[in-house]
Backbone as CSV, one residue per row, in Angstrom:
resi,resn,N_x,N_y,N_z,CA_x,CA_y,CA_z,C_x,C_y,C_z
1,UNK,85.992,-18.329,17.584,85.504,-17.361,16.619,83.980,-17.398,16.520
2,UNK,83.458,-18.708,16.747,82.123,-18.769,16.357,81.395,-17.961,17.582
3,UNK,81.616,-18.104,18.574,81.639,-17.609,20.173,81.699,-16.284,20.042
4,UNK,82.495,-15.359,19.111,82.718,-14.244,19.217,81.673,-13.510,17.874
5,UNK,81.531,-13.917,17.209,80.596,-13.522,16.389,79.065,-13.971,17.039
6,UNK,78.412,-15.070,17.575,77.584,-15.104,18.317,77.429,-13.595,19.040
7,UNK,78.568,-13.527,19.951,78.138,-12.411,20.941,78.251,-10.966,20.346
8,UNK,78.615,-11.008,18.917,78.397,-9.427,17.856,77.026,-9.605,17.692
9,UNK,76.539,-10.563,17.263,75.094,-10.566,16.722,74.289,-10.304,18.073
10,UNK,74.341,-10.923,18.925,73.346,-10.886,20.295,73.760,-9.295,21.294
11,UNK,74.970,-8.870,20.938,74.552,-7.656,21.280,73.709,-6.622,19.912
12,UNK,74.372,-6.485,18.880,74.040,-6.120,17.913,72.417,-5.985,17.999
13,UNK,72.087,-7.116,18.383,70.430,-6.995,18.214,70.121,-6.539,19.580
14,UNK,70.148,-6.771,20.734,70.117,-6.234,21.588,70.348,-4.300,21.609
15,UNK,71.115,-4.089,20.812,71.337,-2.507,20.360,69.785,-2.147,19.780
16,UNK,69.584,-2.863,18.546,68.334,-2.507,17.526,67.238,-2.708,18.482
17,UNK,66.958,-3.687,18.948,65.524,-3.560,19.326,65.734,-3.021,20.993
18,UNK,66.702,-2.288,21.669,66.379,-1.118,22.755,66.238,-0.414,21.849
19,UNK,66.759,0.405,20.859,66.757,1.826,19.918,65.749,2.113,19.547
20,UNK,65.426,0.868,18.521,63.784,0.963,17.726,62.552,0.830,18.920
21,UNK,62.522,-0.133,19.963,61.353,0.207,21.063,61.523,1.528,21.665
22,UNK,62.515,1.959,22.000,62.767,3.386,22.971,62.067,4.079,22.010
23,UNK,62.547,4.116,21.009,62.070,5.392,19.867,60.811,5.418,19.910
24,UNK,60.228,4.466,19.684,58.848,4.149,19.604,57.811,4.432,20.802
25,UNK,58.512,4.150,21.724,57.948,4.935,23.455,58.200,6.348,23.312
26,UNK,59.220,6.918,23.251,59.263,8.082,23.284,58.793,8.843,22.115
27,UNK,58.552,8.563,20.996,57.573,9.092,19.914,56.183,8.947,21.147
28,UNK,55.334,7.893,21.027,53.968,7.334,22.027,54.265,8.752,23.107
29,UNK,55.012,8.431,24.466,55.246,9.433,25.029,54.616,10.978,24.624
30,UNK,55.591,11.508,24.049,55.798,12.882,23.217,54.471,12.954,22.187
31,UNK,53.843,12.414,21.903,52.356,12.495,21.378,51.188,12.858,22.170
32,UNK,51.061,11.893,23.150,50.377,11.744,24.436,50.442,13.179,25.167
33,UNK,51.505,13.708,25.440,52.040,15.232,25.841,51.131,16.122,25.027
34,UNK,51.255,16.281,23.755,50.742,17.248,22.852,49.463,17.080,22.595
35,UNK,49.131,15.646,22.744,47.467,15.508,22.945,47.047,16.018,23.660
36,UNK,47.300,16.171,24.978,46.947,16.418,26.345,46.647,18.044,26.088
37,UNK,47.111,18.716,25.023,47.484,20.194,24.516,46.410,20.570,24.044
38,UNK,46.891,19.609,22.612,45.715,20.150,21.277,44.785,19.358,21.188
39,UNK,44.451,17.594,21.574,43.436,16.950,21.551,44.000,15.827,21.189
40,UNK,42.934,14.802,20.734,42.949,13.422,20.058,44.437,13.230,18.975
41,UNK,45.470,12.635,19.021,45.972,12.267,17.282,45.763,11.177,16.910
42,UNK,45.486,11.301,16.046,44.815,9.943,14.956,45.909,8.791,14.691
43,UNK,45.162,7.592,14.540,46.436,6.785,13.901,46.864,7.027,13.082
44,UNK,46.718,7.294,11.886,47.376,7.759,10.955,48.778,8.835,10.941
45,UNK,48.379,9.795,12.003,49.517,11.054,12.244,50.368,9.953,13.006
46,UNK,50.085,9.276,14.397,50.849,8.022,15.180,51.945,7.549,14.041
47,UNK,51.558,6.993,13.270,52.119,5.834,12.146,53.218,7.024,11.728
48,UNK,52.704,8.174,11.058,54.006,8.842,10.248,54.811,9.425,11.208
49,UNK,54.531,9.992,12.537,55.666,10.568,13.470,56.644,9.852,14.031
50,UNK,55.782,8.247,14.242,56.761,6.741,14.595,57.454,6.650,13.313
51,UNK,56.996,6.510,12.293,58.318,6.445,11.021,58.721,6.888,11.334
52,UNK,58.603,8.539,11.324,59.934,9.281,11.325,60.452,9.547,12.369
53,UNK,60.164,9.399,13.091,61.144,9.485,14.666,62.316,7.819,14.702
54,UNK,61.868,7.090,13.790,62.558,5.662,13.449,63.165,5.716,12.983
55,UNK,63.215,7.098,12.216,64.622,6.889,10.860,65.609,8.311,11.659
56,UNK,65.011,9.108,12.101,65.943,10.488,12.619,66.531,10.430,14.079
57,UNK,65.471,9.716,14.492,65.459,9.749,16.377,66.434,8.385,16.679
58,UNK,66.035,7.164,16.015,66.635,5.979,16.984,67.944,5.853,16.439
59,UNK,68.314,6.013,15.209,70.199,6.040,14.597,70.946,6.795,15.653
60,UNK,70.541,7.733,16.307,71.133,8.921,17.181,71.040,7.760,18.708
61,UNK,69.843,7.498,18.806,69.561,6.527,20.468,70.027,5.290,19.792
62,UNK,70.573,5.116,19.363,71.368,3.699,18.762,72.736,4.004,19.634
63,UNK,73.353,4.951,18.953,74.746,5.180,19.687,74.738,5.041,20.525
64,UNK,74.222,5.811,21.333,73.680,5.942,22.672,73.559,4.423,23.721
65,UNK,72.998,3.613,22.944,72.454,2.525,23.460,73.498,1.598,23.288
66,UNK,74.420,1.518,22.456,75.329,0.381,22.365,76.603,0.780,22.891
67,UNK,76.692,1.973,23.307,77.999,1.830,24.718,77.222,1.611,25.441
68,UNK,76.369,2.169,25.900,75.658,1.956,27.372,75.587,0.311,27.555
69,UNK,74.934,-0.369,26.815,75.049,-1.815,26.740,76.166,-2.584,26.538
70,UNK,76.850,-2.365,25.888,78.480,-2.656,25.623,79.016,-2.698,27.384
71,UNK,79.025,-1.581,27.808,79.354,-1.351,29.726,78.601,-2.766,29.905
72,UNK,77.480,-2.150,30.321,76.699,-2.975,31.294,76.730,-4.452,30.988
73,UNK,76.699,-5.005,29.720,76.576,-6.739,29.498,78.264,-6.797,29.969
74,UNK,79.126,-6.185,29.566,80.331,-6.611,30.171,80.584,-6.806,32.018
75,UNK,80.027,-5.833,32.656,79.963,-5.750,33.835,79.087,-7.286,34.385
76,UNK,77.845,-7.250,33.512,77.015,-8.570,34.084,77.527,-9.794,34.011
77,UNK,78.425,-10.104,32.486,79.313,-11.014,32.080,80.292,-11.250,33.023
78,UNK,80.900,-10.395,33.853,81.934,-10.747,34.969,80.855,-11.230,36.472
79,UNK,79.923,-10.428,36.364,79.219,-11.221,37.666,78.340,-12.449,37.492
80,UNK,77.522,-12.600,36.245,77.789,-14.013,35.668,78.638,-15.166,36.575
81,UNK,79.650,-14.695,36.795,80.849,-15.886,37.006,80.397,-16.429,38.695
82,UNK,80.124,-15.444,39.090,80.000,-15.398,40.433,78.335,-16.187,40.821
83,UNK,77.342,-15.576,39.838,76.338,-15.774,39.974,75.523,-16.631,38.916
84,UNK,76.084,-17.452,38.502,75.863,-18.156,36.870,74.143,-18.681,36.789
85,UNK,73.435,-18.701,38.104,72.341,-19.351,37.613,71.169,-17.732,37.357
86,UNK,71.998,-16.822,37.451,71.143,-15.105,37.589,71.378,-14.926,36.133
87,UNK,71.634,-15.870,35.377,72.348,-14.915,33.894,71.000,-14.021,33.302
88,UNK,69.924,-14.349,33.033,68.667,-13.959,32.212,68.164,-12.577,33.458
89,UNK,67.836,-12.483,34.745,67.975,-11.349,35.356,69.091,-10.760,35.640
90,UNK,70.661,-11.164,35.788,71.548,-9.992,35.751,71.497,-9.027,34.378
91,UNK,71.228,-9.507,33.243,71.484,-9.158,31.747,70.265,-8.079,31.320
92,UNK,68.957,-8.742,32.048,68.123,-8.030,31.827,67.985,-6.593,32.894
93,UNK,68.693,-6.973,34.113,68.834,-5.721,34.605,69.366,-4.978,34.483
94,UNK,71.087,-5.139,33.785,71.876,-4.846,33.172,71.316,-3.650,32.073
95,UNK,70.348,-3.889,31.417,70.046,-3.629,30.142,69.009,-2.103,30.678
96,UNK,68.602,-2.554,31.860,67.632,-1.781,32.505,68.447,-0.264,33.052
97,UNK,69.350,-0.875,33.971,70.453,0.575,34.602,71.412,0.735,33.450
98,UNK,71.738,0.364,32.672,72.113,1.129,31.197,71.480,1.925,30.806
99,UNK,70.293,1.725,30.284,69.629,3.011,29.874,69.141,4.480,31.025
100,UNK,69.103,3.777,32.040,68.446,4.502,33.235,69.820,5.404,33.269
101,UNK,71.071,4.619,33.484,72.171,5.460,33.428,72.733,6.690,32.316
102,UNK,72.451,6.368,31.460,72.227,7.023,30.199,71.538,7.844,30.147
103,UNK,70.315,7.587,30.524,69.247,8.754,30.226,70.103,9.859,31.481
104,UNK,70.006,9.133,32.874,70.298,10.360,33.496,71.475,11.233,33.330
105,UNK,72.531,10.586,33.035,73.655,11.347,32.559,73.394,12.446,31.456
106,UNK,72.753,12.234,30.834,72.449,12.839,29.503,71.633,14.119,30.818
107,UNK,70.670,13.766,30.946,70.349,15.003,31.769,70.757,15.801,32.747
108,UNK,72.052,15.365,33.444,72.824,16.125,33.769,73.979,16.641,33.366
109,UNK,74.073,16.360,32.451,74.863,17.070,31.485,74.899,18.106,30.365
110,UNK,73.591,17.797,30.204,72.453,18.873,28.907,72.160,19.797,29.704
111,UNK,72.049,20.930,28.933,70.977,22.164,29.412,69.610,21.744,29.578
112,UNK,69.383,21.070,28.739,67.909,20.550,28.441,67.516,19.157,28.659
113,UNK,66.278,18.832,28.190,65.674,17.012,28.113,66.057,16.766,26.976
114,UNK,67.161,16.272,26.570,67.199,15.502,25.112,66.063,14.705,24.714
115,UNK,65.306,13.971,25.125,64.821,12.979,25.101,63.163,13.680,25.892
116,UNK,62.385,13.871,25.536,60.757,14.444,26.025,60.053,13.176,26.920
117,UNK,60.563,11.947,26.394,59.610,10.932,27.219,60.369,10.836,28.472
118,UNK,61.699,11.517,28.966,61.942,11.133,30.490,61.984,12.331,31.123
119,UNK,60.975,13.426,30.642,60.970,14.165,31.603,59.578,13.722,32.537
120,UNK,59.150,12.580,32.420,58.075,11.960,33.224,58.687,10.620,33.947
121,UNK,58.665,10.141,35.653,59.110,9.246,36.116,58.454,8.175,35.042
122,UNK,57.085,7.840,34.291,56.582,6.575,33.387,57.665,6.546,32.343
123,UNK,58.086,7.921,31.749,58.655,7.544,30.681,59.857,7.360,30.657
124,UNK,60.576,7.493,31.855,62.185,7.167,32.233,62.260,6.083,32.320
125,UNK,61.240,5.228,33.165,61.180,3.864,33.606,61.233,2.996,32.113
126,UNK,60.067,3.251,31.210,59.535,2.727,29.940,60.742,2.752,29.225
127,UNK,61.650,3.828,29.195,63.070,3.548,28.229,63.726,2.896,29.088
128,UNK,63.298,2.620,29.872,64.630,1.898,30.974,64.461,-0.012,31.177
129,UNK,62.772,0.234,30.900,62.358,-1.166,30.022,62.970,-1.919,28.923
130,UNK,62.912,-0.816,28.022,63.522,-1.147,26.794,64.547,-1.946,26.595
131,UNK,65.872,-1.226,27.845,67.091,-1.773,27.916,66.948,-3.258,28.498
132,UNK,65.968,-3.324,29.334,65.919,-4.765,29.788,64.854,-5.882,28.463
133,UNK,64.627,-5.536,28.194,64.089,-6.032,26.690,65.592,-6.549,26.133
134,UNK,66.401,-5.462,25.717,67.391,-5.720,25.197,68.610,-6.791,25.732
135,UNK,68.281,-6.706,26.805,69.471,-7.583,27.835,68.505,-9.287,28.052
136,UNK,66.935,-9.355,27.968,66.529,-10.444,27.565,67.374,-11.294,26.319
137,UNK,66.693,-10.132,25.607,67.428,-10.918,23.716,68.777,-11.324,23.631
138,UNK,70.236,-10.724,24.158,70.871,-10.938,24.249,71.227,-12.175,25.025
139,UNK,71.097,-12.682,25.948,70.964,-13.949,26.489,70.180,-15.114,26.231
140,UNK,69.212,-14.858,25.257,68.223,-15.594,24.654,69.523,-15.843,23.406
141,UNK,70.122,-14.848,22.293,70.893,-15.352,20.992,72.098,-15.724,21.672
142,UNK,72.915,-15.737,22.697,74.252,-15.586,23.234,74.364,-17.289,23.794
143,UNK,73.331,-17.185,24.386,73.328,-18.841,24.688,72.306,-19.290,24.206
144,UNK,71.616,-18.782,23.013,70.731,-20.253,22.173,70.064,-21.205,22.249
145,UNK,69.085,-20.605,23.559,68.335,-21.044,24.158,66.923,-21.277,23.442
146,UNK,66.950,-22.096,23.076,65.196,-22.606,22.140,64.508,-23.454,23.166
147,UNK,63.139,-23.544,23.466,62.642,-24.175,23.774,62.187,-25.830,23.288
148,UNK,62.458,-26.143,21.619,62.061,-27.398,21.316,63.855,-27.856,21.442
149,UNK,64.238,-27.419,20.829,65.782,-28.209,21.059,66.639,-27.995,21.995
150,UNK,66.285,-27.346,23.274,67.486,-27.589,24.411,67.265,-26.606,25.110
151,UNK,68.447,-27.008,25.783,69.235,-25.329,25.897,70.660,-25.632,26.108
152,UNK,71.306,-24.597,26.099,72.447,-24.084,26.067,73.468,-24.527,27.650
153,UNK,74.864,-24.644,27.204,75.809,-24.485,28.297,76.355,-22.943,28.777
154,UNK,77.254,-22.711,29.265,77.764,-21.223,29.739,78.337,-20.778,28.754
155,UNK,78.992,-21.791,27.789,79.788,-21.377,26.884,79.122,-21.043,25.328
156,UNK,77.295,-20.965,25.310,76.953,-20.843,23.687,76.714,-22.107,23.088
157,UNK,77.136,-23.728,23.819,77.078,-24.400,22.794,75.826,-25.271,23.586
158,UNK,75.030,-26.092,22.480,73.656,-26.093,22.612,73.862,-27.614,23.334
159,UNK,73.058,-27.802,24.445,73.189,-29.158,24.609,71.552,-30.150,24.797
160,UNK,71.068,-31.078,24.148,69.525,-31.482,24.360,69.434,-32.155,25.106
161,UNK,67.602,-32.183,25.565,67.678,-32.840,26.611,67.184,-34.452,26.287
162,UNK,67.364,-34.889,27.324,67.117,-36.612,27.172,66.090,-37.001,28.033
């Protein structure tokens, strides 16, 4: 049980911080665009369009992001087995062709760009970052890996060193 709630929380967060960074690129993104238009935007306008693209934009790229990740850490979790010393780059790549997969599906499936920051190869890549951000963290809380007290076995439980 403890094992299984571990791995709610470490995806869980792994969900929040791809959602909230993506959002935050693709707000950056989609600014940068309209600058390029009308001119300079100030920090100040930055700060309130990132709020609010944080509260309207990433709840929506939340969903989004936690099947896509849900797939992919499961898929890495079975090759894991095969490849146990790759766990921190399968997870993080994992996290990477999740979103990449996502985004593109979404665009072939839409009439349109849901999403303004991947109609640029930087800004497809940059959300596609995100996901590997996310597939870091998750293997960082999943196996409990601290640097002053240890690290971790395959199974979550912490072992120190001597």
């Amino acid at each position: 049980m403890k094992l299984a709630l571990r791995w709610l929380l470490a995806w869980l967060s792994a969900v929040v911080v791809t959602a909230v960074s993506g959002s935050i690129v693709q707000t950056q993104f989609n600014l940068a665009r309209i600058a390029e238009l009308d001119g300079p935007i100030s920090i100040g306008d930055r700060l309130q369009v990132t709020g609010f693209d944080l509260v309207s934009f990433a709840p929506t790229f939340a969903i989004i992001v936690a099947l896509a990740l849900l797939i992919a850490f499961v898929v890495a979790g079975a090759l894991v087995r095969w490849i146990s010393n790759a766990r921190m780059p399968l997870f993080m790549l994992a996290g990477f062709v999740a979103i990449a997969a996502a985004l593109a599906i979404m665009s072939a499936m839409l009439p349109v760009t849901v999403i303004g920051a991947t109609r640029s190869l930087a800004g497809f890549l940059t959300l596609s970052l995100c996901g590997a951000i996310g597939g870091w963290l998750y293997v960082r809380i999943l196996t409990g890996r601290t640097a002053r007290t240890g690290t971790s076995d395959d199974s979550g439980n912490l072992t120190h060193r001597h």
